[in-house]
Phi, psi and omega in degrees: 000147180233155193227145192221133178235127190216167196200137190226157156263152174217109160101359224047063210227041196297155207199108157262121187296142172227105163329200138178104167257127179178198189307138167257122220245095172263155183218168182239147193327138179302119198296339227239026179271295180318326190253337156309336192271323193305319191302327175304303176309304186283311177309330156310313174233062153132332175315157186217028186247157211249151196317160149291345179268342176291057183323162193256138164094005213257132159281085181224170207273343190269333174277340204257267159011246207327284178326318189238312208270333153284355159253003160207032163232318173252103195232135185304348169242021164255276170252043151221152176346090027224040174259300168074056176286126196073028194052023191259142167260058182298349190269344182325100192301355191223049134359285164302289192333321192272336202236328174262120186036067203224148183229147176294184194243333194256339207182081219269020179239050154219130182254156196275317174227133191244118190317152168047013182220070189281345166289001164237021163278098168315319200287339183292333180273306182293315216251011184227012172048045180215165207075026235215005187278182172090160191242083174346162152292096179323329153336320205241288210213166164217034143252098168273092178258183184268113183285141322326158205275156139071014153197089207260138198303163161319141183283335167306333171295323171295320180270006204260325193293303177304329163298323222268333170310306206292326164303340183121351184047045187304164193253316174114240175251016162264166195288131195270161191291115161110351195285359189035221191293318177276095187281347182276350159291163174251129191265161184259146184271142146266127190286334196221165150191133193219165170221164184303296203218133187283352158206159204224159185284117183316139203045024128272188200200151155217187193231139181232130198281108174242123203249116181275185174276313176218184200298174182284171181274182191271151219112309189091138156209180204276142169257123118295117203256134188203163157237132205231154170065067190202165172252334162239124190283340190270026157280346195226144174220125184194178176284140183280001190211057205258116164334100165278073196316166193290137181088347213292147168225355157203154183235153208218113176243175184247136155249089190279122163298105193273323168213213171261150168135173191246176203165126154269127176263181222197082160274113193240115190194152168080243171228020161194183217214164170186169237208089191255146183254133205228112178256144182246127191232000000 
Protein backbone atom coordinates (compact mmCIF):
# COMPACT_ATOMS: atom_id res chain seq x y z
CA UNK A 1 0.00 0.00 0.00
CA UNK A 2 1.23 3.34 -0.61
CA UNK A 3 0.31 6.76 1.00
CA UNK A 4 0.75 10.10 -0.90
CA UNK A 5 0.39 13.88 1.50
CA UNK A 6 -0.11 15.99 -0.64
CA UNK A 7 -1.42 19.85 0.82
CA UNK A 8 -3.36 22.59 -0.70
CA UNK A 9 -5.06 25.79 -0.04
CA UNK A 10 -8.86 26.67 -0.55
CA UNK A 11 -10.55 29.34 0.79
CA UNK A 12 -7.76 30.45 2.98
CA UNK A 13 -8.38 27.25 4.33
CA UNK A 14 -5.58 24.57 4.35
CA UNK A 15 -6.84 21.28 3.77
CA UNK A 16 -4.83 17.94 3.49
CA UNK A 17 -5.53 14.37 1.34
CA UNK A 18 -4.13 11.14 2.35
CA UNK A 19 -3.93 8.86 -0.82
CA UNK A 20 -4.57 5.05 -0.47
CA UNK A 21 -3.16 3.18 -3.70
CA UNK A 22 -4.42 -0.32 -3.56
CA UNK A 23 -7.22 -2.84 -4.19
CA UNK A 24 -10.16 -1.26 -5.73
CA UNK A 25 -13.49 -2.53 -5.09
CA UNK A 26 -16.30 -2.33 -8.47
CA UNK A 27 -19.52 -3.63 -8.80
CA UNK A 28 -21.57 -3.53 -11.79
CA UNK A 29 -24.48 -1.01 -12.24
CA UNK A 30 -27.74 -2.90 -10.59
CA UNK A 31 -29.53 -4.70 -13.80
CA UNK A 32 -32.89 -3.97 -11.66
CA UNK A 33 -32.32 0.02 -11.89
CA UNK A 34 -34.51 -0.14 -15.19
CA UNK A 35 -37.33 -1.98 -14.09
CA UNK A 36 -37.09 -0.03 -10.80
CA UNK A 37 -37.47 3.58 -13.13
CA UNK A 38 -40.44 1.42 -15.14
CA UNK A 39 -42.01 0.94 -11.32
CA UNK A 40 -41.79 4.55 -10.93
CA UNK A 41 -43.56 5.59 -13.53
CA UNK A 42 -46.98 3.44 -12.72
CA UNK A 43 -46.39 4.72 -9.03
CA UNK A 44 -46.65 8.29 -9.87
CA UNK A 45 -49.89 7.21 -11.14
CA UNK A 46 -51.36 6.39 -8.19
CA UNK A 47 -49.89 2.77 -7.69
CA UNK A 48 -48.81 1.78 -3.91
CA UNK A 49 -47.30 -1.45 -4.35
CA UNK A 50 -43.89 -1.62 -3.48
CA UNK A 51 -40.43 -2.80 -4.61
CA UNK A 52 -39.57 -6.31 -4.04
CA UNK A 53 -37.05 -5.73 -1.33
CA UNK A 54 -39.67 -3.14 0.19
CA UNK A 55 -41.45 -4.98 3.21
CA UNK A 56 -44.37 -2.24 3.87
CA UNK A 57 -43.62 -0.54 7.67
CA UNK A 58 -40.18 -1.81 7.42
CA UNK A 59 -37.50 1.31 7.71
CA UNK A 60 -35.50 1.14 4.36
CA UNK A 61 -35.67 3.68 1.56
CA UNK A 62 -37.40 1.34 -1.28
CA UNK A 63 -40.79 0.65 1.50
CA UNK A 64 -40.41 4.73 2.89
CA UNK A 65 -40.44 5.34 -1.51
CA UNK A 66 -43.40 2.89 -1.57
CA UNK A 67 -45.38 3.56 1.79
CA UNK A 68 -45.01 7.00 2.21
CA UNK A 69 -43.91 9.10 -0.55
CA UNK A 70 -45.69 7.93 -3.29
CA UNK A 71 -48.81 8.11 -2.19
CA UNK A 72 -48.56 11.44 -0.59
CA UNK A 73 -45.66 13.28 -1.71
CA UNK A 74 -44.80 12.84 -4.91
CA UNK A 75 -47.95 14.23 -6.65
CA UNK A 76 -47.53 16.28 -10.00
CA UNK A 77 -48.40 19.01 -7.56
CA UNK A 78 -45.89 18.72 -4.88
CA UNK A 79 -42.74 16.56 -5.47
CA UNK A 80 -43.13 15.33 -8.75
CA UNK A 81 -42.90 16.59 -12.65
CA UNK A 82 -43.72 19.37 -13.11
CA UNK A 83 -43.89 21.23 -10.15
CA UNK A 84 -41.22 19.93 -7.75
CA UNK A 85 -41.43 21.88 -4.97
CA UNK A 86 -38.76 23.25 -3.08
CA UNK A 87 -36.79 21.97 -6.03
CA UNK A 88 -37.18 18.09 -4.53
CA UNK A 89 -37.78 15.18 -7.03
CA UNK A 90 -39.54 12.20 -4.98
CA UNK A 91 -40.63 10.58 -8.07
CA UNK A 92 -36.47 10.89 -8.95
CA UNK A 93 -34.73 7.44 -9.71
CA UNK A 94 -31.78 8.42 -7.65
CA UNK A 95 -33.93 9.19 -4.83
CA UNK A 96 -30.76 8.86 -2.20
CA UNK A 97 -28.90 11.42 -3.94
CA UNK A 98 -31.23 13.86 -3.38
CA UNK A 99 -32.10 13.07 0.05
CA UNK A 100 -28.91 11.64 1.94
CA UNK A 101 -26.47 14.38 2.79
CA UNK A 102 -28.03 16.54 0.55
CA UNK A 103 -28.51 20.19 1.96
CA UNK A 104 -31.68 21.89 1.28
CA UNK A 105 -33.02 24.53 -0.98
CA UNK A 106 -35.21 26.37 1.77
CA UNK A 107 -32.31 26.46 4.21
CA UNK A 108 -28.88 25.76 1.98
CA UNK A 109 -26.81 25.07 6.23
CA UNK A 110 -29.40 22.41 6.78
CA UNK A 111 -29.25 18.82 5.32
CA UNK A 112 -32.42 17.29 4.29
CA UNK A 113 -30.99 13.73 5.82
CA UNK A 114 -28.13 13.58 7.95
CA UNK A 115 -27.05 9.44 7.99
CA UNK A 116 -27.44 8.53 11.78
CA UNK A 117 -28.83 11.73 12.65
CA UNK A 118 -32.40 12.65 12.32
CA UNK A 119 -32.39 15.23 14.88
CA UNK A 120 -29.82 17.35 12.51
CA UNK A 121 -32.32 16.01 9.53
CA UNK A 122 -34.30 19.14 8.11
CA UNK A 123 -36.95 16.39 6.54
CA UNK A 124 -37.77 15.49 10.32
CA UNK A 125 -38.45 19.05 11.10
CA UNK A 126 -40.69 19.52 7.68
CA UNK A 127 -42.42 15.99 8.42
CA UNK A 128 -42.98 17.00 12.50
CA UNK A 129 -43.58 20.65 11.77
CA UNK A 130 -40.89 21.73 14.06
CA UNK A 131 -38.05 23.92 14.07
CA UNK A 132 -39.52 25.79 11.11
CA UNK A 133 -38.60 29.40 11.95
CA UNK A 134 -36.21 31.49 9.96
CA UNK A 135 -36.88 33.18 6.25
CA UNK A 136 -36.32 30.03 3.24
CA UNK A 137 -33.88 31.10 0.27
CA UNK A 138 -36.57 33.18 -2.36
CA UNK A 139 -34.61 30.89 -4.64
CA UNK A 140 -36.43 28.01 -3.40
CA UNK A 141 -39.23 28.57 -2.11
CA UNK A 142 -40.92 31.75 -0.05
CA UNK A 143 -42.79 29.52 2.43
CA UNK A 144 -41.86 26.93 5.14
CA UNK A 145 -44.58 24.86 6.04
CA UNK A 146 -44.88 21.62 7.95
CA UNK A 147 -45.21 18.62 4.88
CA UNK A 148 -47.36 17.51 3.67
CA UNK A 149 -49.01 20.68 3.53
CA UNK A 150 -52.52 20.43 5.27
CA UNK A 151 -52.40 16.35 6.09
CA UNK A 152 -49.32 15.46 7.86
CA UNK A 153 -48.40 11.87 7.91
CA UNK A 154 -49.16 9.17 10.51
CA UNK A 155 -46.61 9.52 13.38
CA UNK A 156 -45.65 5.46 12.47
CA UNK A 157 -45.37 6.73 9.06
CA UNK A 158 -43.00 9.65 10.52
CA UNK A 159 -40.99 7.09 13.06
CA UNK A 160 -40.49 4.71 10.26
CA UNK A 161 -38.62 7.46 8.09
CA UNK A 162 -36.72 8.48 11.51
CA UNK A 163 -35.72 5.29 11.88
CA UNK A 164 -34.42 4.30 8.90
CA UNK A 165 -32.04 7.73 9.24
CA UNK A 166 -31.19 6.89 12.63
CA UNK A 167 -30.26 3.60 11.04
CA UNK A 168 -27.65 5.16 8.44
CA UNK A 169 -30.22 5.87 6.04
CA UNK A 170 -28.62 3.14 3.54
CA UNK A 171 -30.02 3.61 -0.30
CA UNK A 172 -31.05 -0.24 -0.61
CA UNK A 173 -31.27 -0.47 -4.79
CA UNK A 174 -31.54 2.81 -5.36
CA UNK A 175 -28.49 4.89 -6.85
CA UNK A 176 -26.64 6.03 -4.05
CA UNK A 177 -25.15 9.95 -2.92
CA UNK A 178 -22.31 10.79 -4.91
CA UNK A 179 -22.43 7.65 -7.30
CA UNK A 180 -22.46 9.74 -10.68
CA UNK A 181 -22.32 7.90 -14.09
CA UNK A 182 -21.06 4.39 -12.14
CA UNK A 183 -23.25 3.72 -9.86
CA UNK A 184 -22.11 0.40 -8.99
CA UNK A 185 -18.96 1.88 -7.67
CA UNK A 186 -18.61 1.76 -3.67
CA UNK A 187 -18.40 4.85 -2.23
CA UNK A 188 -16.54 5.25 1.20
CA UNK A 189 -18.74 5.87 4.56
CA UNK A 190 -17.04 8.19 7.16
CA UNK A 191 -15.62 6.26 10.11
CA UNK A 192 -14.01 8.93 12.36
CA UNK A 193 -13.77 12.60 13.06
CA UNK A 194 -11.24 13.69 15.28
CA UNK A 195 -9.31 17.06 16.37
CA UNK A 196 -5.83 18.64 17.49
CA UNK A 197 -7.75 20.11 20.06
CA UNK A 198 -11.57 20.13 20.90
CA UNK A 199 -11.38 23.21 22.41
CA UNK A 200 -9.77 26.86 21.56
CA UNK A 201 -8.90 30.16 21.86
CA UNK A 202 -10.94 32.77 19.71
CA UNK A 203 -8.59 33.35 16.26
CA UNK A 204 -6.71 29.96 16.68
CA UNK A 205 -7.51 27.03 14.47
CA UNK A 206 -7.05 23.67 15.09
CA UNK A 207 -6.99 20.97 12.63
CA UNK A 208 -9.18 18.36 11.98
CA UNK A 209 -9.02 14.72 10.71
CA UNK A 210 -11.91 12.94 8.98
CA UNK A 211 -11.27 9.25 8.09
CA UNK A 212 -13.58 7.07 5.36
CA UNK A 213 -13.06 3.18 5.51
CA UNK A 214 -11.47 2.87 2.23
CA UNK A 215 -10.29 5.43 -0.33
CA UNK A 216 -13.01 7.11 -2.77
CA UNK A 217 -13.91 5.36 -6.14
CA UNK A 218 -12.71 6.84 -9.24
CA UNK A 219 -14.71 10.06 -9.41
CA UNK A 220 -14.34 11.10 -6.17
CA UNK A 221 -17.08 12.03 -4.05
CA UNK A 222 -18.37 14.83 -1.64
CA UNK A 223 -17.48 15.24 2.04
CA UNK A 224 -20.21 17.81 3.48
CA UNK A 225 -19.09 19.60 6.23
CA UNK A 226 -21.95 21.54 8.31
CA UNK A 227 -22.82 22.79 11.66
CA UNK A 228 -25.45 21.83 13.99
CA UNK A 229 -26.60 22.38 17.49
CA UNK A 230 -26.15 25.80 18.21
CA UNK A 231 -27.45 28.70 17.98
CA UNK A 232 -24.76 30.96 15.81
CA UNK A 233 -23.34 28.64 13.35
CA UNK A 234 -20.32 31.50 12.91
CA UNK A 235 -18.57 30.01 16.09
CA UNK A 236 -16.77 28.05 13.84
CA UNK A 237 -15.39 28.79 10.36
CA UNK A 238 -14.27 26.05 7.77
CA UNK A 239 -15.47 24.75 4.35
CA UNK A 240 -18.68 23.97 4.01
CA UNK A 241 -17.04 21.13 1.58
CA UNK A 242 -14.51 18.95 0.02
CA UNK A 243 -13.80 17.21 -3.24
CA UNK A 244 -12.52 13.96 -2.70
CA UNK A 245 -10.03 12.43 -5.25
CA UNK A 246 -10.16 8.79 -6.22
CA UNK A 247 -8.05 6.48 -3.47
CA UNK A 248 -8.25 9.67 -0.79
CA UNK A 249 -9.27 7.81 3.03
CA UNK A 250 -8.75 10.96 4.98
CA UNK A 251 -8.79 14.59 4.84
CA UNK A 252 -7.18 16.53 7.28
CA UNK A 253 -9.09 21.13 7.46
CA UNK A 254 -8.30 24.00 9.53
CA UNK A 255 -11.35 25.26 12.16
CA UNK A 256 -10.98 28.75 13.06
CA UNK A 257 -12.57 29.82 16.25
CA UNK A 258 -14.57 33.27 15.41
CA UNK A 259 -16.10 33.58 18.80
CA UNK A 260 -17.13 32.09 22.18
CA UNK A 261 -19.44 29.19 22.09
CA UNK A 262 -19.71 25.51 21.32
CA UNK A 263 -20.57 24.04 18.20
CA UNK A 264 -20.83 20.84 16.23
CA UNK A 265 -19.39 19.54 13.26
CA UNK A 266 -21.05 17.15 11.08
CA UNK A 267 -19.04 15.46 8.91
CA UNK A 268 -21.25 13.46 6.13
CA UNK A 269 -20.18 11.29 3.05
CA UNK A 270 -20.72 7.83 1.10
CA UNK A 271 -24.10 6.75 3.58
CA UNK A 272 -23.12 8.09 7.32
CA UNK A 273 -21.79 10.66 8.79
CA UNK A 274 -19.79 11.92 12.28
CA UNK A 275 -19.65 14.52 14.46
CA UNK A 276 -17.22 16.17 17.34
CA UNK A 277 -18.36 18.98 18.99
CA UNK A 278 -15.60 22.35 19.24
CA UNK A 279 -15.67 24.99 22.12
CA UNK A 280 -13.88 28.64 21.49
CA UNK A 281 -13.43 30.07 24.67
Amino acid sequence: MKLAVATSVAGGVRVRVRSVCGVRRTGAILASIAALGAALVVAACGSNAAPADAAPGEPTLAAIRSDIFNGSCAQSSCHGSPTLAAKLDLQDNGLCSLLVSHKSCLFPDKFLVLPGKPEASFLMDKLRGTALSGTPDPSCATTNERMPVDQPLAEAKISQIEAWIKAGAGCGSDVAPDAGIDAGEALANVVSISAGSTMIQVGNTTQVTVTLNHGAPPGGQSLILSVYDTDDPSVLGFLPSLQLAEGVSSVMFDVMGNKVGSATIVAASGGSSQSILITVM
